[in-house]
C-alpha positions in Angstrom: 147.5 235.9 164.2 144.6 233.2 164.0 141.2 233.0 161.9 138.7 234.5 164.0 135.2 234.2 164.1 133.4 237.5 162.4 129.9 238.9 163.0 131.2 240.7 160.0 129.7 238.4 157.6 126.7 236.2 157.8 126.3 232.7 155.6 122.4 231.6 155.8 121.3 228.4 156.5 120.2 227.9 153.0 123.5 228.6 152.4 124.8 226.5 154.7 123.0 223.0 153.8 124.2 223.3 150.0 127.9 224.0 151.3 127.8 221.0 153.6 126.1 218.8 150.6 128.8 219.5 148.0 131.5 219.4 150.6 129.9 215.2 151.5 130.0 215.1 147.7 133.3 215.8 147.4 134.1 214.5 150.6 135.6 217.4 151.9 135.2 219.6 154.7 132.5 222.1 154.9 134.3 225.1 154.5 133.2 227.9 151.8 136.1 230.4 150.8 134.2 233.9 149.4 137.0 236.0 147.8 136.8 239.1 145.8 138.4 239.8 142.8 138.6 242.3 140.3 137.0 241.8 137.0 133.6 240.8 135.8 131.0 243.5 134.4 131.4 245.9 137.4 135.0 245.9 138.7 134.9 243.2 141.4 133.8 239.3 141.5 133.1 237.2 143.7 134.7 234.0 144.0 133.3 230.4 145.6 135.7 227.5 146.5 135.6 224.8 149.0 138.5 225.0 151.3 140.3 222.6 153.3 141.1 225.1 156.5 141.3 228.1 157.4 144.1 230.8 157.0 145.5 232.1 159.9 144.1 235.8 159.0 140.5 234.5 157.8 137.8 235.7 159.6 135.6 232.8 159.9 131.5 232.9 160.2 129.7 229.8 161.1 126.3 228.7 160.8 125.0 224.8 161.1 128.5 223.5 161.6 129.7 224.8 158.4 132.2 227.7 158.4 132.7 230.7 155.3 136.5 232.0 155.3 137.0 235.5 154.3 140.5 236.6 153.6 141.4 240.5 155.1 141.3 242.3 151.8 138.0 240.9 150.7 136.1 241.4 154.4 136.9 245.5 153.6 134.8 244.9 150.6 131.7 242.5 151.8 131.6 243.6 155.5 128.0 243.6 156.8 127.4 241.1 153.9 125.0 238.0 153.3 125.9 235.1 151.8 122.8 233.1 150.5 121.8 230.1 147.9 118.8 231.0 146.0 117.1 228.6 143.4 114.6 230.0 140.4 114.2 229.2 137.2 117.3 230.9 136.0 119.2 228.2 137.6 120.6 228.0 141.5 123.5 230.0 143.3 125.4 231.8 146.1 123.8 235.2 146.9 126.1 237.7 148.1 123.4 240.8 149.5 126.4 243.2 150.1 125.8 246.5 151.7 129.1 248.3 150.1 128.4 247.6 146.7 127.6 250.7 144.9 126.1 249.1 141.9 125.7 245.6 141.0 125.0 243.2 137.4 122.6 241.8 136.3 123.9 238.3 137.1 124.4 239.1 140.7 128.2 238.3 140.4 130.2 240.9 139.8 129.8 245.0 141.3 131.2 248.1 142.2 132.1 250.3 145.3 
């Protein structure tokens, strides 16, 4: 099986920009892996890394050159999801706006199904 590319999952072009910025930082491809993990203060995380390439069963969205990899397991819980970077006074971040998630936390990283 190969990493295919998903309308499952969209990364913004805000998004997008900052990825490729730290990835030139660090100089590193600009690739963004969004897994979910349980924990945090509603059952399930997310979790931001750069990657270097894709798995073989990623599903890949691509926007402005730069690609977001999402593993099987965690596409079943952020399908239909948005993957932003927002900046306010509380500080900046990645925005996941996910459609499955029951409830959510106050710090936007963690939530429920």
């Amino acid at each position: 099986m190969t990493a295919t590319l998903s309308e499952d999952i969209i990364l913004t072009p805000a998004a997008a920009g900052r990825v490729a910025a730290i990835a030139r930082k660090q100089d590193k491809p600009a690739i963004l892996r969004l897994s979910v993990e349980g924990g945090g203060c509603s059952g399930f995380q997310y979790k931001f890394e750069l990657a270097d390439a894709p798995e073989s069963d990623d599903s890949i969205a691509e926007t402005d050159g730069v690609r977001l990899l999402v593993d099987p397991v965690s596409l079943d819980l952020v399908r239909g999801a948005s993957v932003d970077f927002v900046e306010s006074l509380g500080g900046a971040a990645f925005r996941v706006t996910n459609p499955n998630a029951a409830s959510g936390c106050g710090c936007g990283t963690s939530f429920s199904v």
